[in-house]
FIPAMI-205994 format. One record per residue: x, y, z of N, C-alpha, C, CB in turn; residue in three letters. Coordinates in pm, whole numbers, padded with zeros to 5 digits, always signed. Glycine has a CB too. Layout:
BEGIN
XYZXYZXYZXYZALA/...
END
This chain:
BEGIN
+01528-01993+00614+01662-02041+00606+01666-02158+00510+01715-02080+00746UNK/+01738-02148+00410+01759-02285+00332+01902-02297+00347+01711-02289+00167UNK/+01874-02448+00322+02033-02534+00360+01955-02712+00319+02105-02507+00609UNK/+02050-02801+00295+02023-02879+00242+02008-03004+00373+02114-02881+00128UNK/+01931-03082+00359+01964-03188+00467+02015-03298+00436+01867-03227+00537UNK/+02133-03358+00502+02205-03444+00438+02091-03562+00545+02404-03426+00450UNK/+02010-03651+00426+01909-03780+00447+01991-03870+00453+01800-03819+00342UNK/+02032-03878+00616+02154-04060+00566+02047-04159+00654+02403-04079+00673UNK/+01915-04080+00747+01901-04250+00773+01795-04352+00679+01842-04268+00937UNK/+01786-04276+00537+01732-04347+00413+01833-04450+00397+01715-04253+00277UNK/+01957-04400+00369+02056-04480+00338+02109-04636+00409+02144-04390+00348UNK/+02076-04595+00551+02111-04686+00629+02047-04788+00692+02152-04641+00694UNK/+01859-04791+00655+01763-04867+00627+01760-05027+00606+01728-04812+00533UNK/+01863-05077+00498+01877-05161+00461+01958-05231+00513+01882-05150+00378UNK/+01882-05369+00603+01976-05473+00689+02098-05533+00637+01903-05589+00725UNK/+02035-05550+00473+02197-05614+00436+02281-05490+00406+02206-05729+00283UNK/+02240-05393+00408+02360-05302+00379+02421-05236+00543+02296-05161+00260UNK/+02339-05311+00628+02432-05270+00772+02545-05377+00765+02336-05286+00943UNK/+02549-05475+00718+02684-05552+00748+02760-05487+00671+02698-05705+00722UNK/+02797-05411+00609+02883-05329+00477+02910-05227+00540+02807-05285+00330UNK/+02828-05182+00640+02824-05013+00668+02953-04963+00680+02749-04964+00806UNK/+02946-04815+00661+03091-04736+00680+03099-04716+00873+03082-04540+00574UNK/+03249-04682+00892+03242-04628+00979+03171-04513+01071+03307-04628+00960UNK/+03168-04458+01161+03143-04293+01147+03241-04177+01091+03121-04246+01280UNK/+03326-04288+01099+03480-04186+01043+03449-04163+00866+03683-04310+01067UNK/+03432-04317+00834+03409-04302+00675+03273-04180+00671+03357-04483+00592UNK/+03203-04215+00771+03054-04105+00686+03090-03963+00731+02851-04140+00758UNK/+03172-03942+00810+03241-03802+00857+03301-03731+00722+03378-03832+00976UNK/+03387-03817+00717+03462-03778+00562+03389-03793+00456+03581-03858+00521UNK/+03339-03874+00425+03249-03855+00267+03177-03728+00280+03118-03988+00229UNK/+03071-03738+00394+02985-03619+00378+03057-03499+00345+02908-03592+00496UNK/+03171-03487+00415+03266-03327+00447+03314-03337+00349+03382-03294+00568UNK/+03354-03409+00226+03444-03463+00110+03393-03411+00009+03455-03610+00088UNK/+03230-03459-00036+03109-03437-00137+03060-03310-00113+02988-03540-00124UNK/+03096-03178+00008+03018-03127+00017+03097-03003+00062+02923-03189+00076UNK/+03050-02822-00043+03190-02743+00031+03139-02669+00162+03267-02609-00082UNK/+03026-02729+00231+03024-02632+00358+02910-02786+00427+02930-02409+00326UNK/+02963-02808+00518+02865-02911+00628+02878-02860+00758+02914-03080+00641UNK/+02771-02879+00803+02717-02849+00966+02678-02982+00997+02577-02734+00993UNK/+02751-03083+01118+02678-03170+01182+02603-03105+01275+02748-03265+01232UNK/+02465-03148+01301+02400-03033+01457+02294-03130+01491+02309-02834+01420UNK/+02236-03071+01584+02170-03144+01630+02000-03026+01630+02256-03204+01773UNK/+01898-03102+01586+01723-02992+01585+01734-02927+01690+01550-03073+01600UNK/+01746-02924+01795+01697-02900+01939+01830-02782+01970+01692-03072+02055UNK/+01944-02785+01912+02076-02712+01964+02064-02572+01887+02231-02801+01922UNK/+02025-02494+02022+02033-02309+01988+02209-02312+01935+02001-02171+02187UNK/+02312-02362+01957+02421-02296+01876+02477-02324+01745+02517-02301+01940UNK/+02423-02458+01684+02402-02515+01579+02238-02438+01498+02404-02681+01628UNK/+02202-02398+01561+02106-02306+01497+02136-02191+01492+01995-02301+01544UNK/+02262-02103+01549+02307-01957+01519+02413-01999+01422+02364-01859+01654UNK/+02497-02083+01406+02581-02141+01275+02501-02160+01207+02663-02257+01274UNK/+02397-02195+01192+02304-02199+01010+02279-02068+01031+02126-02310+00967UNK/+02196-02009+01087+02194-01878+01056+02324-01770+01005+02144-01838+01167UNK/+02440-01771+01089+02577-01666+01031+02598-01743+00909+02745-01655+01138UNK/+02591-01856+00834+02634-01951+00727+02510-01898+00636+02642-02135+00771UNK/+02386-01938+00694+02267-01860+00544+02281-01717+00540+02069-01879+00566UNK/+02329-01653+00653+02275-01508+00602+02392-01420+00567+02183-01427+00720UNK/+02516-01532+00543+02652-01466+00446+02607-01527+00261+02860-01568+00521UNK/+02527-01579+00267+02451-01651+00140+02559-01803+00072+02433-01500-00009UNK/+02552-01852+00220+02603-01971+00193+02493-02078+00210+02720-01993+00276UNK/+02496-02163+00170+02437-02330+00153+02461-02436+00191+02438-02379+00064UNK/+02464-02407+00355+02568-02563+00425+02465-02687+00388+02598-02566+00653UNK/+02508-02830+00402+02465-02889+00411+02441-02962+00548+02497-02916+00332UNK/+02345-02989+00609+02287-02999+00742+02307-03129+00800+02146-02970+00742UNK/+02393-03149+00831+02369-03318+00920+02295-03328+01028+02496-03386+00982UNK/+02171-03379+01044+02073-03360+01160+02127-03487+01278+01889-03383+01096UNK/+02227-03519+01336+02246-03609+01416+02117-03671+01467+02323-03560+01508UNK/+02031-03604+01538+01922-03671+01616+01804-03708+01528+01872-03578+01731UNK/+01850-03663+01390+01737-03726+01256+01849-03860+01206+01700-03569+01077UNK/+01927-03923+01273+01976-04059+01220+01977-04096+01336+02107-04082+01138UNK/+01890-04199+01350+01839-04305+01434+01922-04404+01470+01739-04363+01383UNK/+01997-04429+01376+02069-04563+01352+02251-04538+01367+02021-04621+01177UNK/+02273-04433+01329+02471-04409+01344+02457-04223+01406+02598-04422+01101UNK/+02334-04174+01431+02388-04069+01463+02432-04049+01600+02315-03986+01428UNK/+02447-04179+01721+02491-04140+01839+02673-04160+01785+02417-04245+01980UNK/+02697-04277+01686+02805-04312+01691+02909-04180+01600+02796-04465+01640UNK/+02791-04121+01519+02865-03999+01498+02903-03870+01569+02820-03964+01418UNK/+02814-03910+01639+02830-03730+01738+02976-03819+01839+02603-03655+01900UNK/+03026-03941+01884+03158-03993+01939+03256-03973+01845+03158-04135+01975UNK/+03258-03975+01727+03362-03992+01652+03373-03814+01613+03333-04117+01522UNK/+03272-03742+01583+03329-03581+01637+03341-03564+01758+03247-03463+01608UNK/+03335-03590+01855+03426-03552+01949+03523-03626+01965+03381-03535+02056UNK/+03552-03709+01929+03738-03759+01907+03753-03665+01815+03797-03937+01838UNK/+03743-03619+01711+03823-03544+01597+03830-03401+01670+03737-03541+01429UNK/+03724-03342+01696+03743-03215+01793+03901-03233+01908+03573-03210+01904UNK/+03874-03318+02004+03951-03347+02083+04115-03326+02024+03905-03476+02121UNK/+04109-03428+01907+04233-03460+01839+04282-03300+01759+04199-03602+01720UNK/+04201-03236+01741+04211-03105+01667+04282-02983+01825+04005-03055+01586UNK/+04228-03061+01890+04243-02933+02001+04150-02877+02054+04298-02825+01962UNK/+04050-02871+01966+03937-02803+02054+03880-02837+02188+03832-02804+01987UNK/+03834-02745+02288+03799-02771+02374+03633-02765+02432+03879-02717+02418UNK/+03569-02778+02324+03439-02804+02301+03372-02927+02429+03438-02857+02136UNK/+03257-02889+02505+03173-02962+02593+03113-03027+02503+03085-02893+02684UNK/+03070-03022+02388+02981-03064+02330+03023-03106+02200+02891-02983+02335UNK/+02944-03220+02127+03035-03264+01956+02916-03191+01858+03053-03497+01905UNK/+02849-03094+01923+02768-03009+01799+02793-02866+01817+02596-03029+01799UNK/+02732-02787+01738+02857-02780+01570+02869-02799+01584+02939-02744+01481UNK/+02944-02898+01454+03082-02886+01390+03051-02869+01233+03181-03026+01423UNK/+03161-02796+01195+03190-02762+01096+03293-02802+01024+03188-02673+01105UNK/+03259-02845+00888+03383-02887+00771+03347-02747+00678+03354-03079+00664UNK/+03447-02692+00601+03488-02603+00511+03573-02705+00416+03567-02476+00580UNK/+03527-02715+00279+03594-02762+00192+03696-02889+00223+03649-02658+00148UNK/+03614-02931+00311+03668-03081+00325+03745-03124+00461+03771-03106+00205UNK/+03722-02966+00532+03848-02979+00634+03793-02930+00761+03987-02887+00592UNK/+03795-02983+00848+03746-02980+00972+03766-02857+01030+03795-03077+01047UNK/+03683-02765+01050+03740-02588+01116+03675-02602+01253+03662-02408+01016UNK/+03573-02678+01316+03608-02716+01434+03429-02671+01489+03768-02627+01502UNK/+03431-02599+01643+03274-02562+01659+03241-02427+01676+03212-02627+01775UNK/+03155-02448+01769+03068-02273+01709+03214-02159+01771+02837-02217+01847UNK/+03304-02175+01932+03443-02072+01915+03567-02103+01781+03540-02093+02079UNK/+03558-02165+01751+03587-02150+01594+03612-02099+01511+03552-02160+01543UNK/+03440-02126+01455+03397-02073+01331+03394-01942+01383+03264-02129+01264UNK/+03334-01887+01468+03312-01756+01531+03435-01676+01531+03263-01771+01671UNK/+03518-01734+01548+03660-01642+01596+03681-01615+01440+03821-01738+01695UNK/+03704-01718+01330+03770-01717+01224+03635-01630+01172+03828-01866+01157UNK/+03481-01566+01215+03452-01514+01131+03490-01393+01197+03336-01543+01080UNK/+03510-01344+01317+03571-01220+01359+03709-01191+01317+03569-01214+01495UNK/+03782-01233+01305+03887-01233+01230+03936-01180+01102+03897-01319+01226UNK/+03802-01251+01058+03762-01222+00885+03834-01336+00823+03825-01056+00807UNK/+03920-01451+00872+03964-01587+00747+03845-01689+00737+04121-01698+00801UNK/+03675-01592+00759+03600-01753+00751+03542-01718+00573+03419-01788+00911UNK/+03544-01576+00551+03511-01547+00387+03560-01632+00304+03560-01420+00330UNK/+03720-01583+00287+03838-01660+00231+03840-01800+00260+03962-01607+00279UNK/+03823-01874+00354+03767-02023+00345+03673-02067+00273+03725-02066+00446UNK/+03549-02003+00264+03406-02041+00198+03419-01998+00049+03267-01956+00275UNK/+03515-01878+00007+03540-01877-00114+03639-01969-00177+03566-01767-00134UNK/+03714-02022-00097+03839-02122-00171+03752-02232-00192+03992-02172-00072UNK/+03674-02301-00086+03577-02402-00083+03439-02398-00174+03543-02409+00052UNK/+03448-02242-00263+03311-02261-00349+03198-02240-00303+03290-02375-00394UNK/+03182-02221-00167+03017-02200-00118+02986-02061-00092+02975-02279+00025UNK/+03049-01989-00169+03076-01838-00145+03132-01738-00269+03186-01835-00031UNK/+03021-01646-00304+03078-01607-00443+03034-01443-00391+02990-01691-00614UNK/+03169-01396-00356+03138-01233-00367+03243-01131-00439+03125-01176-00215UNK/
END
């Protein structure tokens, strides 16, 4: 399976750059902003591991947010997706998945799942570029 790992706790290393730091909201959005397919998940989560799988083996290239590989903001990120889940509607137990499509929050694994049974998750990943068929 390839997919990219988004390395933020390199980034966040530096003491003087914790007084500066972004929100979780700001690193929610940049990442999902810079990037046309993101998975926040967590190593250990079987359903964040069947979303990389349906995402690599349509020959897409998410980029991987490993929550439990950021030491430092990934508890405060997995709170701030589940406020955005919440605020979206979803009724998700859990703030992993989640999924951004071209910048825009499509929500967790009943979701993405429905919209790929459906068939509008193609047409998303192609408007968003991570998808060329």
């Amino acid at each position: 399976m390839h997919y990219q790992q988004q390395r933020a706790a390199e980034t966040w290393e530096s003491s003087s750059y914790m007084a500066t730091a972004p929100s979780a909201f700001e690193v929610i959005e940049r990442v999902a902003s810079e990037n046309a397919v993101v998975i926040f998940s967590m190593s250990n989560c079987c359903m964040c591991h069947a979303i990389k799988r349906l995402l690599c083996g349509m020959g897409v290239n998410p980029t991987v947010y490993e929550l439990d590989g950021d030491s430092v903001t990934g508890k405060q990120i997995e709170i701030a997706l589940m406020r955005l889940l919440s605020a979206s509607g979803c009724s998700s137990n859990s703030a992993v998945p989640v999924v951004f499509i071209g910048g825009k929050l499509i929500g967790a694994m009943d979701r993405v799942m429905a919209s790929h049974i459906n068939g509008s998750l193609v047409p998303l990943l192609k408007d968003a570029g991570a998808l060329w068929l």
